[in-house]
C-alpha positions as CSV (number, residue, x, y, z in Angstrom):
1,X,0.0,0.0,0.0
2,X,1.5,3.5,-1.2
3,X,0.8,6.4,0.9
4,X,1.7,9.8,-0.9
5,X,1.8,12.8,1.2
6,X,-1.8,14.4,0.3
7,X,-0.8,17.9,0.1
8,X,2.1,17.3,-2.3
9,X,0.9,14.4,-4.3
10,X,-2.5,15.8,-5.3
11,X,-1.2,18.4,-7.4
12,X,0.9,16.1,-9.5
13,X,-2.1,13.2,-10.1
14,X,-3.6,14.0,-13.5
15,X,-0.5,14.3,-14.8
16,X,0.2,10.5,-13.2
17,X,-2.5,9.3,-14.3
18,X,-1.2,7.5,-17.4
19,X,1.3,5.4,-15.4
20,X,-1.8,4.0,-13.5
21,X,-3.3,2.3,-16.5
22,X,-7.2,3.9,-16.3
23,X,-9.3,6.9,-17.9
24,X,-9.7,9.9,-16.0
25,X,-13.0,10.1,-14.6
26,X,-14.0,13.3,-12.9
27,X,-15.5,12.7,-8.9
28,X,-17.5,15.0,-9.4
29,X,-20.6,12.4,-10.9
30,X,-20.7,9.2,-11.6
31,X,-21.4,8.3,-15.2
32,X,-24.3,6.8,-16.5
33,X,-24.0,3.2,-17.8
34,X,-25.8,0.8,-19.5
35,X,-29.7,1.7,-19.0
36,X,-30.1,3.3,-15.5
37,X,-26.9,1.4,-14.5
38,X,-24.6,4.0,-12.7
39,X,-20.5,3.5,-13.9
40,X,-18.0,4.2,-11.0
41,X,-14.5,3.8,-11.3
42,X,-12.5,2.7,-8.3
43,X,-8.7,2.6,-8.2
44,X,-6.8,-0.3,-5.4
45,X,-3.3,0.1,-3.7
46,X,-2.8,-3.2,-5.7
47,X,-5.4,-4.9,-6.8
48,X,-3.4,-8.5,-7.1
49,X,-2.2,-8.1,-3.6
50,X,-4.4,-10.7,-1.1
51,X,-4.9,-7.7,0.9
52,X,-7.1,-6.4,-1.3
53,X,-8.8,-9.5,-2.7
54,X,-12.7,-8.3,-1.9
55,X,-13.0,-5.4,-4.6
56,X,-12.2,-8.1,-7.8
57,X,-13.6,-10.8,-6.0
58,X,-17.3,-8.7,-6.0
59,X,-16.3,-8.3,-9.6
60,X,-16.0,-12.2,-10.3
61,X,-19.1,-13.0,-8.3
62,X,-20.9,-10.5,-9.9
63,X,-22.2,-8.5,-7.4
64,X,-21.5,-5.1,-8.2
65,X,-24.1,-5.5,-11.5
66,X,-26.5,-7.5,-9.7
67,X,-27.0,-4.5,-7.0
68,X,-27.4,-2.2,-9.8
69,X,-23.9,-0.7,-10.4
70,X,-21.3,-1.1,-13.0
71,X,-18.0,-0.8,-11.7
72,X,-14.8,0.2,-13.5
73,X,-12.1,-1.4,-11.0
74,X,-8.2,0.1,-11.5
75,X,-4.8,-0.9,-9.6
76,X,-2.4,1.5,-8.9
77,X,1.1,1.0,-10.3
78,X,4.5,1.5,-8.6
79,X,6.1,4.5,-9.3
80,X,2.7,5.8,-10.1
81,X,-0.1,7.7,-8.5
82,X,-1.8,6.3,-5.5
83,X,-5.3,4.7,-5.2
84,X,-6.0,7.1,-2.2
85,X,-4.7,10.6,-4.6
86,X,-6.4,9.5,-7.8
87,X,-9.9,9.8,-5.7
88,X,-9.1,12.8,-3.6
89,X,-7.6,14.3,-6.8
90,X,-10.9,13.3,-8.8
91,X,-9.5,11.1,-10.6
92,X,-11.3,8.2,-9.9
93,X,-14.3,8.3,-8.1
94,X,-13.6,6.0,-5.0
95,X,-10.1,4.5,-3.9
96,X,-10.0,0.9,-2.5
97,X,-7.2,1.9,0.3
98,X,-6.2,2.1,3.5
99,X,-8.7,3.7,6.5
100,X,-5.5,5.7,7.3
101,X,-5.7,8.2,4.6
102,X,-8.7,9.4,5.7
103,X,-7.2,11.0,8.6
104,X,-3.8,11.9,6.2
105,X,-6.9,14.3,4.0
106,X,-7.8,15.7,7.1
107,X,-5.0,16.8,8.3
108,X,-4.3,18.5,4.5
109,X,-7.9,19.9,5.3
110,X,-9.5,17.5,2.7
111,X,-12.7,16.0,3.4
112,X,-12.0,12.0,2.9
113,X,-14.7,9.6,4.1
114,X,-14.7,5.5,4.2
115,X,-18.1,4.2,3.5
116,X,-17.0,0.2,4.5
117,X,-14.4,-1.3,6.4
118,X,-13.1,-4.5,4.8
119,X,-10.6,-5.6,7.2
120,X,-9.7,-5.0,10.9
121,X,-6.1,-6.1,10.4
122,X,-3.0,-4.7,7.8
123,X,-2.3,-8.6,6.5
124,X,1.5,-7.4,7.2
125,X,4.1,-9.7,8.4
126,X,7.6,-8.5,9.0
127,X,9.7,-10.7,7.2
128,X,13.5,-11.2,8.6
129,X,16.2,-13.3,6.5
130,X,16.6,-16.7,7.7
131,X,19.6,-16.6,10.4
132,X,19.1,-13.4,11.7
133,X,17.3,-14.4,14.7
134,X,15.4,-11.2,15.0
135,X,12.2,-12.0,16.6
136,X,11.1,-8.5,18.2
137,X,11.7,-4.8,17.0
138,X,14.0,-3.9,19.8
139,X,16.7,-5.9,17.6
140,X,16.2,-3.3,14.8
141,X,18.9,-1.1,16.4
142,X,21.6,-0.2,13.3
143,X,20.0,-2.3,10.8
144,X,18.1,-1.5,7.5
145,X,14.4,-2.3,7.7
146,X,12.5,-2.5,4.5
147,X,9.0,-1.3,3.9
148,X,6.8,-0.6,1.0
149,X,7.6,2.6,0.7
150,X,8.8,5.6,2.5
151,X,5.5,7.6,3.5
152,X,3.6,4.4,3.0
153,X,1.3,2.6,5.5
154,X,4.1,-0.1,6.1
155,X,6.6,2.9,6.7
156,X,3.7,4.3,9.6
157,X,3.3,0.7,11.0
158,X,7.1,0.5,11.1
159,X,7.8,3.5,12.9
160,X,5.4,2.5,15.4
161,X,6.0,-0.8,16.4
162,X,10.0,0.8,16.9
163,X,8.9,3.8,18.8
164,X,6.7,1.1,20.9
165,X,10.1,-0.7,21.8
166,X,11.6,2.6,22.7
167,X,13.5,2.9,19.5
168,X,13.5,6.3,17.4
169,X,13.8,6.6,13.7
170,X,17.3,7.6,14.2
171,X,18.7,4.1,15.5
172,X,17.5,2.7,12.1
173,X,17.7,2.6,8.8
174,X,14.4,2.8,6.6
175,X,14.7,2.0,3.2
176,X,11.6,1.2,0.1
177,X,12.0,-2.4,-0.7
178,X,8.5,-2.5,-2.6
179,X,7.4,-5.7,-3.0
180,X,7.3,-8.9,-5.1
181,X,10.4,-9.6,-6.5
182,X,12.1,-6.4,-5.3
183,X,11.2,-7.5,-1.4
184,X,12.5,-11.1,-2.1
185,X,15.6,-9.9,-3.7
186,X,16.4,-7.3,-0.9
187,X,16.0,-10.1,2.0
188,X,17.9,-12.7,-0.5
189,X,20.9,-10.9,-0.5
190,X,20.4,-9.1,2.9
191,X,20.1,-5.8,2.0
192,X,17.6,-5.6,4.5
193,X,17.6,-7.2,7.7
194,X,13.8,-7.6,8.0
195,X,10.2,-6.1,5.9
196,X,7.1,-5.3,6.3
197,X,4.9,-7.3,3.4
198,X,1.9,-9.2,2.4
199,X,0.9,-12.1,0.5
200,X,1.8,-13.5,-1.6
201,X,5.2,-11.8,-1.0
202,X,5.5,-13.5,2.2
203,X,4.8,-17.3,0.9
204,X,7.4,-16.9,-1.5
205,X,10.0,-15.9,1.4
206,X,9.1,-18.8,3.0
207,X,8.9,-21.1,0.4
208,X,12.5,-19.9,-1.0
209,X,13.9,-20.5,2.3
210,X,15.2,-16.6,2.4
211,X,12.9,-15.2,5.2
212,X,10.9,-16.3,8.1
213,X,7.1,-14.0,9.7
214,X,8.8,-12.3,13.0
215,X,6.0,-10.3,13.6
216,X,2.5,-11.1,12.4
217,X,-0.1,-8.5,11.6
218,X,-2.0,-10.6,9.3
219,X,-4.4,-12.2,12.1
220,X,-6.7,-10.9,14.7
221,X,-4.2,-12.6,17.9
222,X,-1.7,-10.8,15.6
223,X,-2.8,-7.5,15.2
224,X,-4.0,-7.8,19.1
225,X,-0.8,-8.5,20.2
226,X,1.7,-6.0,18.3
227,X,-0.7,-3.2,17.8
228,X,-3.2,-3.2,21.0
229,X,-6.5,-3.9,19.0
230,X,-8.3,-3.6,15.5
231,X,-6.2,-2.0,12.8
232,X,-8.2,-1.1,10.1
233,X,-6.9,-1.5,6.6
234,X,-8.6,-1.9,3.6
235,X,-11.8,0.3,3.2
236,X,-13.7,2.3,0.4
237,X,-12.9,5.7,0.2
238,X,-14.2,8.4,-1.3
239,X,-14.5,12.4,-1.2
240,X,-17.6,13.4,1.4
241,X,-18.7,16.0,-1.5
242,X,-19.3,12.5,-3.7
243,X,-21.0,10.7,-1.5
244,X,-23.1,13.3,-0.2
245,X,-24.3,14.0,-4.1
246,X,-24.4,10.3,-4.7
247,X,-25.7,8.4,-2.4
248,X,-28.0,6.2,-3.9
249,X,-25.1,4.8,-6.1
250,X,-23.0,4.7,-3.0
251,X,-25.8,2.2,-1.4
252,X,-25.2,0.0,-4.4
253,X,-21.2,-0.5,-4.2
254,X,-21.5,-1.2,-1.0
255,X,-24.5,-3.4,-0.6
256,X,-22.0,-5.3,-3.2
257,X,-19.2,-5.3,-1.1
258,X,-20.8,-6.2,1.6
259,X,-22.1,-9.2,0.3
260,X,-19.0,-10.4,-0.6
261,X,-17.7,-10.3,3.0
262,X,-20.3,-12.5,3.9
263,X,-19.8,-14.4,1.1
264,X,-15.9,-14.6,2.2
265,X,-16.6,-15.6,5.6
266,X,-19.1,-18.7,4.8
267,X,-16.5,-19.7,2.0
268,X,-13.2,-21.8,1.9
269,X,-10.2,-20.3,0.7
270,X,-10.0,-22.6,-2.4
271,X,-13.6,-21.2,-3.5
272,X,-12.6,-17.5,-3.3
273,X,-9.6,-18.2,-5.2
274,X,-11.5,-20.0,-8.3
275,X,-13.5,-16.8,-8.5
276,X,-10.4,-14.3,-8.8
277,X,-8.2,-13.7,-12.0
278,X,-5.4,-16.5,-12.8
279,X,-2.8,-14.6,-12.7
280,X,-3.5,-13.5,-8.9
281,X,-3.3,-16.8,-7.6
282,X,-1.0,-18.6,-10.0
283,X,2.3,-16.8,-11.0
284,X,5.7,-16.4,-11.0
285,X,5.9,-15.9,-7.1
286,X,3.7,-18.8,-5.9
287,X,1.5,-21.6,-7.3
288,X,-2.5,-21.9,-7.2
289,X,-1.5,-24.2,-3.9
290,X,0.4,-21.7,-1.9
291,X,-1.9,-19.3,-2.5
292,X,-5.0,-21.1,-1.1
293,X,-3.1,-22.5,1.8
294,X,-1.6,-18.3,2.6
295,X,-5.5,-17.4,1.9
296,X,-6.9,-20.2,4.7
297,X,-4.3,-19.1,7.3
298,X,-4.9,-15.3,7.1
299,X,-8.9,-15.2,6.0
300,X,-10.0,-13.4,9.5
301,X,-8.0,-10.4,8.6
302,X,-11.8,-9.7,6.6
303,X,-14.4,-8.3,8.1
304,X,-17.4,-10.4,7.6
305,X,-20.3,-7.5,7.4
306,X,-18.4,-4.5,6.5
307,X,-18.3,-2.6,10.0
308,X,-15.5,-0.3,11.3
309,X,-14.6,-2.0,14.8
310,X,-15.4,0.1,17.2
311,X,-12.0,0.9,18.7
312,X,-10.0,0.5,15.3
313,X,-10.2,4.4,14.5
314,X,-8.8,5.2,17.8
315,X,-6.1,2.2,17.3
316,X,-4.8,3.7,14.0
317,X,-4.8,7.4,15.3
318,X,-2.6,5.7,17.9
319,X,-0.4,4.1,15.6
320,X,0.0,7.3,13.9
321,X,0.5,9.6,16.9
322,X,2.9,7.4,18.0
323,X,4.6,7.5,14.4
324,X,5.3,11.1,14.3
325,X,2.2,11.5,12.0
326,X,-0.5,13.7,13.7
327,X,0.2,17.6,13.1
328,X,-2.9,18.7,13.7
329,X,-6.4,17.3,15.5
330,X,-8.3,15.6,14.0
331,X,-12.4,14.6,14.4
332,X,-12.1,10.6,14.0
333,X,-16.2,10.7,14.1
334,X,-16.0,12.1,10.5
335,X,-13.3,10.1,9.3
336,X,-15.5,7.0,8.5
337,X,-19.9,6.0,8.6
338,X,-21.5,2.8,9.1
339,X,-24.7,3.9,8.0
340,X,-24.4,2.4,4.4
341,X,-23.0,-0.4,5.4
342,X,-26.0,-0.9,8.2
343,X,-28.3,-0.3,5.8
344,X,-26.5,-3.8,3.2
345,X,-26.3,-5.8,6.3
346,X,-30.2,-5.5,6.8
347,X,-30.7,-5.9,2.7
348,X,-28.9,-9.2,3.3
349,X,-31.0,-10.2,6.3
350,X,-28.3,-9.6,9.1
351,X,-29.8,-6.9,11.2
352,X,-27.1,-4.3,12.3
């Protein structure tokens, strides 16, 4: 997940635009489709990533059309304009990102809003090459750590779980390892003592024999023990001005992706993959195999009815405040609303 700064990555998004693959499509309205069929485009911090698995899996199931929207999914590329920009920048008209960025907007005095909470946990694991022997982050002192990128959720997740073991960014070194092939090659040839990744970065590691999970923030015991609670990840996000002026459209996304959590959570592991793109579960990293068996052990990172945990706003302004991040105050209250996805729980018989 690529976090730019907001106030300096805005301004440089339509020119970026190209690098992410997708039309420009202004916020302000979403565009008619087919019929009465609204089109909304949607942009994901990596849409191949595990993490991130519920916006294409709605897609394959083919629940965005059959609650009345047609949906235009994106993936933002590396080196490229983030999910979280191209929809404050109105580019896109929602962002399939982290819950994060909605308090980064307000701080740059942008209205951001997430309109459903897909996971409570990050799906992170700090990956350490095989022989270190680091097991906590109090053994980071004068080595190079690897996240995602500088500015990026992993960086903020990083800097916290340091600061928690009463180290400051000044006793280490952080350096952008990205993922993929550039994360295994960085632990391979131990350019980086440990980093922060997901799946299916992190079954490759192990698989290759290069890296072993030190810290897990892939699972609810995880996430409970590293970060305190509830860490809210992977949301839909979209400007308050868009959602105000399109509600009825908004209800459709995410009575979609709301039925997809609870399809996720009454599902195996191999069913969900069968329903996602090939290439996502099959490629040059891992086979169909490792995927599903990665998929099974880190499945309760997903929400199973869309709604923010009550304590995980507080949890991540934690984690940020602890990171160096908050410069200002900030009203979690408007930062996020269950009221859409109350409204898809009760459509779908679970009363909220």
């Amino acid at each position: 997940m690529f976090r730019r700064k907001p106030a300096l990555a805005l301004a440089a998004a339509a020119t970026a635009m190209s690098l992410a693959g997708i039309t420009a499509c202004s916020s302000s309205s979403a565009s008619s489709g087919s019929g009465s069929m609204p089109t909304v485009t949607m942009m994901v911090g990596g849409i191949d990533k595990q993490i991130y698995l519920p916006y294409q899996l709605a897609q394959g199931l083919g629940f965005y059309k059959k609650y009345g929207v047609s949906m235009q999914l994106s993936t933002e590329q590396s080196g490229g304009v983030g999910a979280e920009t191209a929809m404050a920048s109105g580019q896109v008209n929602m962002a399939g990102a982290w819950y994060v960025h909605t308090i980064d907007f307000q701080l740059a005095h942008k209205n951001v809003i997430d309109v459903a909470q897909l996971s409570g946990a990050p799906g992170e694991r700090e990956m350490c090459y095989k022989g270190s022997g680091i097991t906590s982050p109090a053994q980071w002192r004068g080595k190079t750590v690897g996240v995602t990128d500088l500015g990026s959720g992993t960086d903020d997740l990083t800097l916290y779980l340091a600061a928690r073991y009463h180290l400051t960014s000044k006793d280490f070194t952080r350096v952008a390892a990205g993922d993929g092939n550039t994360m295994v090659s960085a632990l391979q040839h131990h350019r980086i003592a440990c980093g922060m990744t997901t799946q299916p970065t992190v079954t490759a590691l192990e698989k290759k024999g290069i890296g072993y999970s030190a810290i897990d923030l892939a699972t609810t015991s995880g996430v409970q023990h590293w970060l305190g609670g509830f860490q809210p990840t992977a949301g839909v996000l979209a400007q308050a001005d868009w959602v105000n002026s399109h509600k009825a459209t908004v209800q459709k996304v995410v009575n979609a992706l709301v039925a997809t959590m609870h399809w996720i959570s009454t599902h195996s592991a191999a069913q969900i993959a069968a329903h996602l793109p090939a290439a996502f579960v099959a490629n040059s990293l891992i086979t169909r195999a490792d995927y599903v068996s990665a998929l099974t052990t880190d499945k309760g990172q997903f929400l199973p009815d869309g709604m923010m945990p009550a304590s995980g706003p507080q949890t991540v302004y934690a984690v940020e405040k602890l990171a160096g991040k908050i410069t200002g105050p900030v009203n979690l209250s408007t930062t996020y609303t269950n009221s859409y996805v109350i409204k898809a729980n009760k459509l779908e018989g679970f009363a909220k």
